[in-house]
N, C-alpha and C positions, 0 to 999 in steps of 0.2 A: 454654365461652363460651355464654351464654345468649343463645338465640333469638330471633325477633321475637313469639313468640305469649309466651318467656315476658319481655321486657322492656319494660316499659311506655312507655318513654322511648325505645325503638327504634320502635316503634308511635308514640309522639304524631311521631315525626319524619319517620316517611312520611306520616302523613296532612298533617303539613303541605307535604311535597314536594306531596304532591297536589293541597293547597288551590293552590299555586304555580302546577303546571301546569294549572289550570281558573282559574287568574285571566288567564293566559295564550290561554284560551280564549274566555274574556267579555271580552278584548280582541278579539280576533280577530271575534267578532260584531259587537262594537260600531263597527271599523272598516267592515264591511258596512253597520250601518245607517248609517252616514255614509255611504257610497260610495251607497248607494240614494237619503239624497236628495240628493247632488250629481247624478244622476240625474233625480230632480225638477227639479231645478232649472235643468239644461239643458233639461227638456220643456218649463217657462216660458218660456226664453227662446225656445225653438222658435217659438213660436208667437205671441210680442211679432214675433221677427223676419217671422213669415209674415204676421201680421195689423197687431198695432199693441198699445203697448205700455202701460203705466200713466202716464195724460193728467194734464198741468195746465194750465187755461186761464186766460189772462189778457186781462180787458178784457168790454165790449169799451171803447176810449178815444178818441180824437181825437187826430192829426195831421196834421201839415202840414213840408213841408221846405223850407227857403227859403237863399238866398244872399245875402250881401251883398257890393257894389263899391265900392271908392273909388280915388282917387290916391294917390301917395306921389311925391315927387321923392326920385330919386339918382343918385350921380355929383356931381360937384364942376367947376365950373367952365362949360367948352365940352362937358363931357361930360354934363351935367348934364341928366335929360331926366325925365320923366313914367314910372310903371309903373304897371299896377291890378292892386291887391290883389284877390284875392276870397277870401270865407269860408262856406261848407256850415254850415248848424246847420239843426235840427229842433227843432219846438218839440208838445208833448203836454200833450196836456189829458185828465184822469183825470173820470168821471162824477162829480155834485154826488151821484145816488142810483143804486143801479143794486139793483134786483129779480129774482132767478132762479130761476124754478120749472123744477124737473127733477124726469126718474121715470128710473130705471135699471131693466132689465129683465135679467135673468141668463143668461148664453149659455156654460154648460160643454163648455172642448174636452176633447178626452183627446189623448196622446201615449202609444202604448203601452197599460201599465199607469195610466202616470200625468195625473190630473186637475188642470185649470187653470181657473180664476175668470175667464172675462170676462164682460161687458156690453154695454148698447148703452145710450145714455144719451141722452135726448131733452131739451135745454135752450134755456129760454127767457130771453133777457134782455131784462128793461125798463129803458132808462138814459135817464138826462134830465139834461142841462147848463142850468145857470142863463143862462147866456148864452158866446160865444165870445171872449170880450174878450184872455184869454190867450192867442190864437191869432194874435193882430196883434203882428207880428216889432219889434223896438226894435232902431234902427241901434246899433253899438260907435263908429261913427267920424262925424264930425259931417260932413255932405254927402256920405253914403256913399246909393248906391240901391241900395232893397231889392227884390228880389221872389219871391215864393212860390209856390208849385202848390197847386191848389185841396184843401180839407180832405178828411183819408179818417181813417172809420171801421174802427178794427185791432179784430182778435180774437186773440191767440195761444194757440198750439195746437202741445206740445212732441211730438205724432205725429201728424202730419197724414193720415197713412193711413187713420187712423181715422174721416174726415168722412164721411159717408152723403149729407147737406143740410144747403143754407146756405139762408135766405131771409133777406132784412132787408127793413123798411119804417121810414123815415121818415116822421113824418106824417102817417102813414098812407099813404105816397106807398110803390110798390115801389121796389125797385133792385138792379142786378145784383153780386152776390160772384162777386171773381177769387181764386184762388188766392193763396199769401203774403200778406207784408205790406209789404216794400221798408226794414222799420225795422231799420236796423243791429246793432240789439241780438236784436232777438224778429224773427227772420227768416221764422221757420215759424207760419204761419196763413192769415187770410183778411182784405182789405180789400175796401174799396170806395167809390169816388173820390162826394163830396158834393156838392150842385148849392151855387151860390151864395145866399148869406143873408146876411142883417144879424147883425153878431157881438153887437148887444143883444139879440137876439129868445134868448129859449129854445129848446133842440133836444132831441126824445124820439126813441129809435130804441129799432124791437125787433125781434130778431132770433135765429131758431132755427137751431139745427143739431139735428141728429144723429150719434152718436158714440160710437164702438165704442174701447171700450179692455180694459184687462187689470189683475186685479186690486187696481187704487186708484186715485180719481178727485179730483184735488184741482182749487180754484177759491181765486184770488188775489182778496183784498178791495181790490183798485183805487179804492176809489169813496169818497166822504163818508161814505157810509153805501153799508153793504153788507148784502142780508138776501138769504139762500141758502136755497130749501124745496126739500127732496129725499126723493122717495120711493121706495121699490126694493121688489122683490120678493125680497130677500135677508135671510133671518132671520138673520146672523150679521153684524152690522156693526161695525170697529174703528173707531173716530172716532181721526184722528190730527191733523197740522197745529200750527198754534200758538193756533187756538181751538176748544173743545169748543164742541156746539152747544147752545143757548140752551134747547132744548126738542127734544125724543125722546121716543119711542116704540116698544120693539121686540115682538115680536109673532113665532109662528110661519108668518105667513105675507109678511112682510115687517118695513120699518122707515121711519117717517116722523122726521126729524129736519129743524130750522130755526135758522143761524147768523146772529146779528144783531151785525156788526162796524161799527164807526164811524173814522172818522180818529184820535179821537182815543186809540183804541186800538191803531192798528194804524199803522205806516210805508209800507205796501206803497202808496199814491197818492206822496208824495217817491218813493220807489226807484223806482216807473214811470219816472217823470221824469231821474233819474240814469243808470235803463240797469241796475240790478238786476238779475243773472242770472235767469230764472225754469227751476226745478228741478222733477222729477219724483220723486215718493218720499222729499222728505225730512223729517226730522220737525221741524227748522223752521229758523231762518234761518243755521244754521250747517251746514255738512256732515256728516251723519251716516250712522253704517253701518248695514249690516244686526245687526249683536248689539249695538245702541245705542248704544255710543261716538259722540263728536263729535270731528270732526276744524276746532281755531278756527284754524287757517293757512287752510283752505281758502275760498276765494270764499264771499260770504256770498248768499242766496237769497229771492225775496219772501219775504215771508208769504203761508201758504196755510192755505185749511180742506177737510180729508181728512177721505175715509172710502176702508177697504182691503175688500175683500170677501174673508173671510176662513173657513177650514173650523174651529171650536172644534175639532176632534178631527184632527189629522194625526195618520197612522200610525207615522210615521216619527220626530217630535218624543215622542211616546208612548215608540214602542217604543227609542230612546235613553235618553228618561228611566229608562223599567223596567232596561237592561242595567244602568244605575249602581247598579243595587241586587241585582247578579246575585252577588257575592260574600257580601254581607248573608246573602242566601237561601241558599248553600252551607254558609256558618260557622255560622247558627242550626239548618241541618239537619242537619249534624253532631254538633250539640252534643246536638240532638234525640236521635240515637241515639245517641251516648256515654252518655247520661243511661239509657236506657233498656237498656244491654246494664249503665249500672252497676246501677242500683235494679233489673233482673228477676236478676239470678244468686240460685240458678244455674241457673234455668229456661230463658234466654237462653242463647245457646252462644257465642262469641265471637266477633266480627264484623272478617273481615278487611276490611286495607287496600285491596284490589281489590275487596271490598263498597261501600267507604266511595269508592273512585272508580267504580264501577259507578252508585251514588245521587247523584253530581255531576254525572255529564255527564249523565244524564236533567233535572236542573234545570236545567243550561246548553243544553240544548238546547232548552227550553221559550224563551228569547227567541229562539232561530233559529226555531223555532215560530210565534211572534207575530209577525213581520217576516214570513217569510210568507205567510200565512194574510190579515194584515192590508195586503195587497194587491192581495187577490182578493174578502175581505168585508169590512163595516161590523168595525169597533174591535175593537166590545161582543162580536161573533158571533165574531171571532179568540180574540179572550182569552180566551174562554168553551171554546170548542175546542181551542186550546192546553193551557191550566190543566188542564182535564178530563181531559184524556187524558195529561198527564204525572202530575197525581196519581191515577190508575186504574192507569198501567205501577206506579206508585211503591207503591200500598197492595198490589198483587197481590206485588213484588218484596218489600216487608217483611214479607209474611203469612210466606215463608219464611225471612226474614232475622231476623225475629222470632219464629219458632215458634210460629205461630197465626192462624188470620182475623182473631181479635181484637184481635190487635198488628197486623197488616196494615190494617184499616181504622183503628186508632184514626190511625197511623201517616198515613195518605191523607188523612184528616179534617184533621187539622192542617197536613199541607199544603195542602190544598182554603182551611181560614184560612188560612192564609200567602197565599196569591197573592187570597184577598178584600180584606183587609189591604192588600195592594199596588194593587189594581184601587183602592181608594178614595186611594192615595194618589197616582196619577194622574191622577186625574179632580175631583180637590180640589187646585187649584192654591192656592187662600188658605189652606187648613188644612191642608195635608199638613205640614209642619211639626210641627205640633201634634200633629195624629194618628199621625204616626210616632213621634216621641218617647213619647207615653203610653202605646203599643204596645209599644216597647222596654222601657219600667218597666216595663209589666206581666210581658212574656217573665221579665226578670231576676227579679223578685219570685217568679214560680212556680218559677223555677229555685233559688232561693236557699229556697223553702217546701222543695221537694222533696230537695234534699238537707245540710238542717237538722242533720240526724244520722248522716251519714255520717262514719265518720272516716279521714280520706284516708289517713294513716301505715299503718294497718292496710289499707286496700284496696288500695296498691300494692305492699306485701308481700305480701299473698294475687296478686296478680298474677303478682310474681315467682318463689313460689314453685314449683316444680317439679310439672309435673301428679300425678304417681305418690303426692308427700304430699298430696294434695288429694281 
């Protein structure tokens, strides 16, 4: 019975047990870096729950809640007597313009290891009503009396925790902000009760906060017209919502961008008025997840304009991406030295299959390497450190696996490309595609140059046969 050094086909069958058991392994990391950022992503929520969470504000608007009375006769006969109805409604008035200049300013916590995106966000709104005429109650029942509680000015605010300062001035006139807002719908915010006025006269209110939230700040186009100026000190901005802004600017020391929404683009002044959920984080008027699915059963949500303050480089979304290509890396380095123990005989000596899993777990350990490393430093300085020193163990391990420095380094070299290759195919989210694919044509073409004239019948005979005739 022929051997495993001399059966070629008992050889290709443990290297593939092998390939099996390291694909087994690049599971197994891969699980880790999912486990690290659920990790993450309890640290976010840490720290929404300890400080305050990613804000959306709506308004600010006008209300007023009023009741109406009348009679109704029932009962029949001698029983027949007088009851009064009564009926609760609110009624809301959405700004004719409403103006908001804001700056965001960047405030990184850490949990642990792990870093989270908040802010403080300094906003100003200017809002002007053409007049109050929608604020005077229209009986349902004809000799019904009506009456109302005087006008208040809503701001909602989906984490209140987050408020620093309130100031408003009507009129230039101060006035005091109470916590809430008393409105059945948008419960969480800030009101504040309006002196009496003529409902034809026009009204300007403007009114700042301050306001700390956590990595995404959206603002509901409530108004006729709606124009949003925001400037952050955050070079990394995602514009999300249901409108991109009108005009941007990104910069590495910040980003100026300005959303100009009108009524007739947007529904979210009707949904005020309806009682429109208003939502935190979502990407727009339907329920959406975090891996971007929409769920359309779910409650539907204003319209908002976002921006997320966001890292271009997570370690973690990285080093995921990289593990899915942790097999690729195995099978082409295999093939690597299958190629080169076939084309050097018989200078090369034969390379066992404990070689050939000796050279895989060094490459699958290169992404336990960058997960890592890529926790303690910047991306670029992990990968750089990882790569290096697993293609160093790797060119030193084939100097003798290959009989020579010079197969040893050429050996490291192409692995050294290999994880370049990879580093650009990370960090090229629009062209990796492209780039991986013409990479592959290129590998297969030099493989297919290189053994052009080999003839396979005669080389796994010479295999099989018996060292002693050889």
């Amino acid at each position: 019975m022929k051997t495993l050094s001399q059966s070629p086909w008992a050889k290709l069958m443990a290297i593939g047990a092998i390939v099996g058991i390291l694909t087994l392994v690049l599971a197994r990391i891969g699980w880790l870096v999912d486990e690290r950022r659920g990790r993450q992503l309890e640290a976010i929520q840490s720290v929404q729950q300890s400080q305050a969470g990613a804000q959306a504000v709506l308004g600010p608007w006008l209300h007023r809640r009023c009741t109406e009375e009348w009679e109704t006769d029932v009962g029949e006969g001698k029983e027949r007597r007088q009851q009064t109805q009564r009926r609760e409604f609110t009624l809301d008035l959405a700004a004719t313009r409403l103006h908001v200049a804001s700056q965001a300013m960047a405030e990184t916590r850490y949990r642990g290891l792990f870093k989270v995106n908040g802010y403080l966000g300094r906003l100003a709104f200017d809002a002007d009503w053409a007049n109050l005429a929608a604020l005077e109650p229209t009986g349902s029942v004809r000799g019904s009396r009506l009456a109302c509680e005087p006008v208040e000015l809503l701001l909602a605010i989906t984490d209140t925790r987050g408020v620093q300062r309130a100031e408003l001035q009507l009129d230039g006139q101060s006035l005091p902000v109470a916590a809430g807002t008393g409105h059945p719908k948008y419960a969480r915010g800030l009101h504040a009760a309006l002196p009496e006025r003529a409902k034809a006269e026009p009204l300007k209110a403007h009114l700042a906060i301050d306001l700390r939230g956590t990595g995404r700040l959206d603002l509901v186009p409530a108004a006729g017209q709606t124009e949003w100026d925001l400037r952050a000190d955050w070079p990394h901005p995602s514009f999300g919502g249901r409108f991109l802004p009108a005009e941007r600017e990104v910069a590495e020391g910040g980003f100026h961008a300005v959303w100009r929404v009108s009524e007739l683009a947007s529904s979210a002044p009707r949904d005020l008025v309806e009682g429109t959920p208003l939502c935190a984080g979502r990407v727009d008027a339907s329920a959406a997840y975090d891996d971007g699915t929409v769920d359309r059963s779910a409650a539907p949500c204003l319209d908002s304009l976002a921006v997320t303050f966001i890292d271009p480089i997570n370690p973690y979304v990285l080093a995921d991406r990289a593990t899915k290509y942790g097999l690729l890396f195995v099978v082409l380095t295999f093939v690597a030295v299958a190629l080169t123990e076939v084309l050097a005989r018989p200078r090369v000596r034969r390379i066992h299959p404990v070689q050939y899993a000796l050279v895989g777990l060094a490459l699958s350990l290169f992404f336990l390497l960058l997960l890592a490393l890529s926790e303690h430093l910047s991306f670029e300085w992990a990968y750089a450190a990882a790569s290096l020193g697993c293609a160093g163990v790797l060119a030193y391990y084939g100097s003798h696996l290959l009989g020579g420095w010079r197969g040893g380094l050429g050996f490291g070299a192409a692995l050294a490309a290999m994880y370049g290759l990879l580093y650009v195919l990370l960090t090229r989210e629009q062209t990796a595609l492209v780039v991986g694919a013409l990479g592959l044509f290129a590998l297969l073409a030099v493989v297919m140059a290189l053994t052009r004239r080999i003839d396979w019948y005669r080389l796994f005979d010479d295999f099989s046969a018996p060292a002693a005739v050889r």
